[in-house]
Every structure is written in structure tokens, then in C-alpha cells.
C-alpha positions in Angstrom: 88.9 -43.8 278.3 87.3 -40.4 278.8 86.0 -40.3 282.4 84.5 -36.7 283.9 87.2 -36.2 286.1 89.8 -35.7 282.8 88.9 -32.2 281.9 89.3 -31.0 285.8 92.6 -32.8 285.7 93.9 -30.4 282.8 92.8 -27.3 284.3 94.7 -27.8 287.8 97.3 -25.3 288.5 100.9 -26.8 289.3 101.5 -23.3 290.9 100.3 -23.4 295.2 101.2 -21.6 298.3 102.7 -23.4 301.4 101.0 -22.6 304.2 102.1 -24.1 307.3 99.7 -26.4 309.3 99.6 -28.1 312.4 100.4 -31.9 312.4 98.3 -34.5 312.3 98.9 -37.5 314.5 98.1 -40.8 313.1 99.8 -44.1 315.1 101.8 -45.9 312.2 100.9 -44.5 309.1 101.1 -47.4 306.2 100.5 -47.4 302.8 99.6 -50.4 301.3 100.6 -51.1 297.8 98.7 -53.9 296.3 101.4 -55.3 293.8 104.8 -56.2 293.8 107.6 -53.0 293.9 108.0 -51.0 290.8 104.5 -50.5 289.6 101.7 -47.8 289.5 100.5 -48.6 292.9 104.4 -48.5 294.7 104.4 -45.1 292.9 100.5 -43.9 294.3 101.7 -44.8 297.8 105.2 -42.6 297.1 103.4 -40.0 296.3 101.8 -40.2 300.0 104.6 -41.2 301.7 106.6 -37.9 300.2 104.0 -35.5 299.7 102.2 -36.1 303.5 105.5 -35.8 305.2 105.3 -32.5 306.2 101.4 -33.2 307.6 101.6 -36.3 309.6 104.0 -36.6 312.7 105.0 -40.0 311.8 106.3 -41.1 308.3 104.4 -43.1 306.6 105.6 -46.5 305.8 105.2 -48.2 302.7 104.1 -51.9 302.6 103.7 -54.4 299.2 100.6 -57.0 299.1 100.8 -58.7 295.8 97.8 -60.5 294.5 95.1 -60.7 292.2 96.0 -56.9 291.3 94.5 -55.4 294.4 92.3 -58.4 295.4 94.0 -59.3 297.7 94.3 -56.2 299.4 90.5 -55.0 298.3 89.3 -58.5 300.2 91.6 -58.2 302.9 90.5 -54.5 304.1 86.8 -55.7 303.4 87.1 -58.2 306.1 90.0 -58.6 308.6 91.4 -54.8 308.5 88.3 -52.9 307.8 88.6 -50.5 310.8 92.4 -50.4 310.6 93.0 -46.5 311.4 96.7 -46.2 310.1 95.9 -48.3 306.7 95.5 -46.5 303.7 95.4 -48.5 300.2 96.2 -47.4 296.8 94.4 -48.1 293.7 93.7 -47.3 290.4 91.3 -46.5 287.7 92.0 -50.2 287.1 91.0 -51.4 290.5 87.8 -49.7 289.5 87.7 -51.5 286.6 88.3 -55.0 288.7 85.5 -54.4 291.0 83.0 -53.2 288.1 83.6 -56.1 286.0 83.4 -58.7 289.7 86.8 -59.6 289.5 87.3 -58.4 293.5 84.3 -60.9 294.8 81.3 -60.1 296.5 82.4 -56.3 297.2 81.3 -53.8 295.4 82.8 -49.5 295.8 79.9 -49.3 298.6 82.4 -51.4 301.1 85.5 -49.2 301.4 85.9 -45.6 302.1 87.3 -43.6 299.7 89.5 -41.5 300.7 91.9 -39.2 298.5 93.2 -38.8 295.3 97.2 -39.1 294.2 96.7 -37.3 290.6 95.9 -38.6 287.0 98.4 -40.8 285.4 98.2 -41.8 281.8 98.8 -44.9 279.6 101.6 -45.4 277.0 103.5 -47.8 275.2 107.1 -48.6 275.8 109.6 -50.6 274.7 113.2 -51.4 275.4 115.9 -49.1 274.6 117.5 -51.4 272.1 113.8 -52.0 270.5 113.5 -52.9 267.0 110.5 -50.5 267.3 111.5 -47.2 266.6 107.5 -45.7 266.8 104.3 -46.6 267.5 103.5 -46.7 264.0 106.1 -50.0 263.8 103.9 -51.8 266.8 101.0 -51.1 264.7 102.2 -52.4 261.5 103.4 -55.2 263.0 100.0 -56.1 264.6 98.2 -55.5 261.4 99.9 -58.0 259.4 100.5 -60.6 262.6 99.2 -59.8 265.7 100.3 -62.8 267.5 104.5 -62.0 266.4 104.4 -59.1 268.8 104.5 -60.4 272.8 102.4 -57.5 274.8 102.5 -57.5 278.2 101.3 -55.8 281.3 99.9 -55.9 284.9 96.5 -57.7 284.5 94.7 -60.6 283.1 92.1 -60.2 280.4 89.3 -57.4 280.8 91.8 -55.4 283.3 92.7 -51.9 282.5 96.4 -52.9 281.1 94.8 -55.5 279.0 92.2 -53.0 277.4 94.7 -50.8 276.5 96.5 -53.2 274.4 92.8 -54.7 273.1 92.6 -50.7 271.9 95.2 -51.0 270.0 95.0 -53.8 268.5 91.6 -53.0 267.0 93.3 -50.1 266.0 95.5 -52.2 264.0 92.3 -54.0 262.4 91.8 -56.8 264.6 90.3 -58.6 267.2 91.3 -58.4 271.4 91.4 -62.0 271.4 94.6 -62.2 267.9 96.8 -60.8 270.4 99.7 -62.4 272.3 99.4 -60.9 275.6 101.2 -62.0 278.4 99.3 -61.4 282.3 102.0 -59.9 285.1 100.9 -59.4 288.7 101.5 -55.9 288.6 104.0 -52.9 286.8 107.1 -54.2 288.2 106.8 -57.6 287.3 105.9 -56.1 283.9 108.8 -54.2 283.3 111.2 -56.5 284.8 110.0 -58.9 281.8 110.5 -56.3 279.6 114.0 -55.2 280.1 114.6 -59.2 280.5 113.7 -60.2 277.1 110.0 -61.9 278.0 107.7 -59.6 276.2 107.7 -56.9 273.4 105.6 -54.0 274.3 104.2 -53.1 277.6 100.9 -51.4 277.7 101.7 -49.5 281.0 101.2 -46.0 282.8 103.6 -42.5 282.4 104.0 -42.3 285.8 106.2 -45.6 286.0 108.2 -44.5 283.3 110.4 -41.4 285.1 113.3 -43.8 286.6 113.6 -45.9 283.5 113.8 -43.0 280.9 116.5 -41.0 283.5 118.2 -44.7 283.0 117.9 -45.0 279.6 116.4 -48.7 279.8 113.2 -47.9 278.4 111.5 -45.6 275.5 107.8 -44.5 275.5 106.7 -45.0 272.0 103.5 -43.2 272.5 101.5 -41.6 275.9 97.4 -42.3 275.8 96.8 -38.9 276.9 94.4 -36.5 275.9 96.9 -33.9 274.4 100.9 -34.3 275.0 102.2 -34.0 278.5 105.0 -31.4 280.0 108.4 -32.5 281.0 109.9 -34.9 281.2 107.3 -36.2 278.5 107.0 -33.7 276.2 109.3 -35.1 273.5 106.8 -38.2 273.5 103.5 -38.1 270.9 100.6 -39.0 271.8 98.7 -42.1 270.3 96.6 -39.4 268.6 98.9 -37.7 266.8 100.5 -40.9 265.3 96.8 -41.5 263.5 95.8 -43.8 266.6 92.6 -43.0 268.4 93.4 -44.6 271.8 93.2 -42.9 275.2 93.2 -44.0 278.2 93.6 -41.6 281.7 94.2 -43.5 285.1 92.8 -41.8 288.7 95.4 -42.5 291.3 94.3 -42.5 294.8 93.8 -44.4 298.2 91.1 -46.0 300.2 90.3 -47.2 303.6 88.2 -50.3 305.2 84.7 -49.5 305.3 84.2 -49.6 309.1 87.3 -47.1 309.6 85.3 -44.3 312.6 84.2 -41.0 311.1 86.9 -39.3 313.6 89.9 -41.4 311.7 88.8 -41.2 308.6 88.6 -37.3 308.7 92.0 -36.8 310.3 93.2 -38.6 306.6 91.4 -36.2 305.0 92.1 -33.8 306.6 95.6 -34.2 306.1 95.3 -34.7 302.3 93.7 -31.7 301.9 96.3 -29.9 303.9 98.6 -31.4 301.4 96.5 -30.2 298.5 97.5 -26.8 299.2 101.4 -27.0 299.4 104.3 -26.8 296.8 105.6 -30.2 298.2 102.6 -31.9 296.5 102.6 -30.4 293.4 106.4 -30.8 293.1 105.9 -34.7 294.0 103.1 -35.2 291.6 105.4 -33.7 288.6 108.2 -35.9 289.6 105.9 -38.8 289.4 104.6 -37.9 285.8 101.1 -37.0 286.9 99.0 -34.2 286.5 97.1 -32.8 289.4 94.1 -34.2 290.2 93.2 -33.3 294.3 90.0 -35.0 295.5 89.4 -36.2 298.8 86.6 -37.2 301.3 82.6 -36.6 300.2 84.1 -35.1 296.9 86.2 -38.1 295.7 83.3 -40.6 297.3 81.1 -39.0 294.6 83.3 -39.2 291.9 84.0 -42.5 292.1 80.4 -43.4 292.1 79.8 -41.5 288.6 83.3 -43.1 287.6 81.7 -46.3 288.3 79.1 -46.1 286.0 81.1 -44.9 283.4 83.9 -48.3 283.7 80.4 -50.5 283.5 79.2 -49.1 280.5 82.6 -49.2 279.1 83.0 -52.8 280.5 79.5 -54.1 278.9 80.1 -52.5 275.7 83.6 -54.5 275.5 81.7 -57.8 276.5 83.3 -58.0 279.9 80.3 -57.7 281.6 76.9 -59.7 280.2 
């Protein structure tokens, strides 16, 4: 998925002064990740929760609503919580993709604020450790001869970003989205907990969840859907690419707010993120979580989300998700 925020992703600098700045209260700070613990959103709202620290007074506190990936949570802040001032929510180039294709209801990316960015995270393919598939290439023949012997699985039904990266694949492979034998989790952890118990083959997730598992050893990344190979700890990994496989996909990580949040609260966010943008501490955070930088916030991110959204439709209509 080549959306225009990629190329300004890759020419970020890692390198940043830390300047000091003043702190910003905010009364309870909470992060809410829309998924059970150990997926891509638990890991956007970590990358608040440490790289903010040295902005906000308070520590912000990290809170799980599973559901619907990010429905729940995308509903919720559209009608009980939609001024809440201490609420920030993460989501993903996949919770764009929900909302373009009407999987989050009667709200559209007009209803929430957006608010900041975490970085770009990538997709990739991963196995078990004790695999019987050594490289992609394996997965791939595999699917070409039987597509329906190799149990996929990921965070999101059918049409959702996880799903469309196996669907890539498997056309890669020669056949149809719909051969597969893909398996819907409410979220990465659930995923990967189903892949280290023996549930599903493959999981079609994101680089960024991947950093505890390969320090572990648990899990291998057979390929990472990026543009061009990543720096450590990913650098040993191919991309899709260079195995002969044109798939990419690149996630935005980043937070919103409820859409009636006062323009006084929502810039004290902002202005904290932006704060953040500047200092060492983020960029170290963002490496430790595999992702690159990608430091958006307020008007800027607002409009990049609205050219992003346009993008995900055409990509969703041209994939038959949309009619």
C-alpha cells in the first residue's frame, strides 16, 4: 500500500536535540488501546506512554477496549466520551481502512479529532520458531499448489488491513482472496498467542509487534512488506520484494480524540506531541518499537488523513470491498 506519507517516512532523521520544555498538565492522561494486550495498538499507546513522559506531569496510563478492532472504541469516543480531555486513542492505517470501507457505523474521519502520529510500522510475515517454513518463498509455494493447507491468521475479519495483506499474497501465489484459509483474531495479541499455540500457520502482522518475540526467540519474520529493508533489529529480514513478491504494505500509527474535545485541550496534546517530536527520547522509543519516524500532529496530520482517506477508498473499491 503506497500512501503519500511513505516517502516522508524514509527521509526522517533518527538523529534530534533534547531541549527541555516546560510540562504540560493534563488530569489523568489515558491511552486507550482498542484491542486486547500484545498487538499494534498496545504498542502505539507505549510509544505515548514512554516517549511523553518527560512532557506531561502525570504518566499516562494505558487502558485495553477490545472490540470490533477499534469499533468499539471509534463508537464509544463518537458518543459517550467525545469531549473526554485526558482520552487519547490509538489506531491504525487499518482503523482507516475500517471506517473507509463502513465497518465503524455511521461515523465517518469528520467525527474525531486527529491528533498525532506514533511512526510508520510495516507488515510482515511470521512464523513460529520451529516453522516448517524456512522462507517466504515456502508460504508461497505452498499457497500455490493448495491455498487452503496453510492456516493464516491475523487481527481482522475480511476486507481489514491484516486480511488484505494475506489476500496480497495469495494472489501473488496465483490465486483468489477468497482460496485462503484465513482465520479472524480480535487483534495482534490474540493473533500471536494462536500462533505460538499451534492455531494458525502464518500471521500476516506488523514489524513493530515483532521486537519481544524475536529477543525471545518464539517467532521468525519470513519477510517485512516494506518499501526497502529496515535497520536493526530487522535488517537480517528481506523484504517481500526481494524474494520475487510484489507486496507492500506501510501502517501510520497514531492517536485520536472525540470530536467535541475544546480547542484549549486538544492543543495542550499537541502541543505536547510536538514537544516530544523534538527530543532523543522519541526517536529512541520509536526504534525500540520497530518503527520509523513519522511525526505529524494537529492541522498537519488532520490533513493527511483526509488525502490518506481517499487513497484506502480507492484501494478498497478496486478490491471490491466497497460497491
Amino acid at each position: 500500500m503506497k500512501l503519500s506519507y511513505i516517502t516522508s517516512a524514509l527521509a526522517l532523521a533518527l538523529t534530534c536535540a533534547s531541549p527541555s520544555f516546560a510540562q504540560i498538565e493534563i488530569d489523568k492522561p489515558e491511552c486507550i488501546a482498542p484491542a486486547s494486550p500484545g498487538g499494534g495498538f498496545d504498542l502505539t499507546c507505549r510509544v505515548a506512554q514512554t516517549g511523553l513522559q518527560s512532557q506531561l506531569t502525570d504518566p499516562i496510563q494505558v487502558t485495553f477496549m477490545p472490540g470490533g478492532i477499534g469499533s468499539v472504541a471509534f463508537n464509544l469516543f463518537n458518543t459517550n466520551r467525545t469531549d473526554d480531555e485526558s482520552a487519547i486513542v490509538a489506531f491504525s492505517s487499518g482503523s482507516l481502512l475500517n471506517v473507509a470501507t463502513g465497518k465503524f457505523g455511521e461515523f465517518d474521519e469528520n467525527d474525531v479529532r486527529w491528533l498525532a502520529t506514533a511512526g510508520a510500522d510495516f507488515g510482515a510475515v511470521m512464523v513460529r520458531n520451529d516453522s516448517e517454513f524456512e522462507t517466504l518463498s515456502d508460504v508461497m509455494d505452498v499457497l500455490s499448489a493448495d491455498p487452503k493447507s496453510v492456516v493464516i491468521g491475523a487481527g481482522g475479519t475480511v476486507g481489514s488491513q491484516d486480511w488484505m495483506k494475506a489476500a496480497l499474497l495469495n494472489r501473488e501465489a496465483g490465486g483468489a482472496p477468497m482460496d485462503m484459509r484465513y482465520v479472524a483474531f480480535d487483534g495482534g495479541g490474540a493473533s500471536i498467542a494462536a500462533l505460538l499455540g499451534g492455531s494458525i500457520d502464518v500471521y500476516t502482522g506488523d514489524v513493530g509487534e515483532m521486537v519481544p518475540y524475536m529477543e525471545s526467540g518464539e517467532m521468525r519474520i519470513l519477510a517485512t512488506l516494506s518499501p526497502e529493508r529496515l535497520g536493526a533489529p530487522f535488517d537480517q529480514v528481506p523484504t517481500a520484494k526481494e524474494q520475487g513478491y510484489d507486496v507492500e504494505w506501510t501502517i501510520m500509527r497514531g492517536f485520536y480524540m472525540g470530536g467535541d474535545v475544546s480547542d484549549e485541550d486538544y492543543q495542550k496534546w499537541v502541543d505536547a506531541f510536538e514537544a516530544a517530536f523534538e527530543t532523543e527520547e522519541w526517536s529512541t522509543t520509536q526504534v525500540e518499537r520497530g518503527l520509523l519516524p513519522l511525526n505529524l500532529a494537529g492541522d498537519e496530520l488532520t490533513a493527511e488523513i483526509s488525502k490518506t482517506m481517499d487513497n484506502l477508498r480507492a484501494i478498497a473499491t478496486e478490491a471490491g470491498l466497497i460497491q
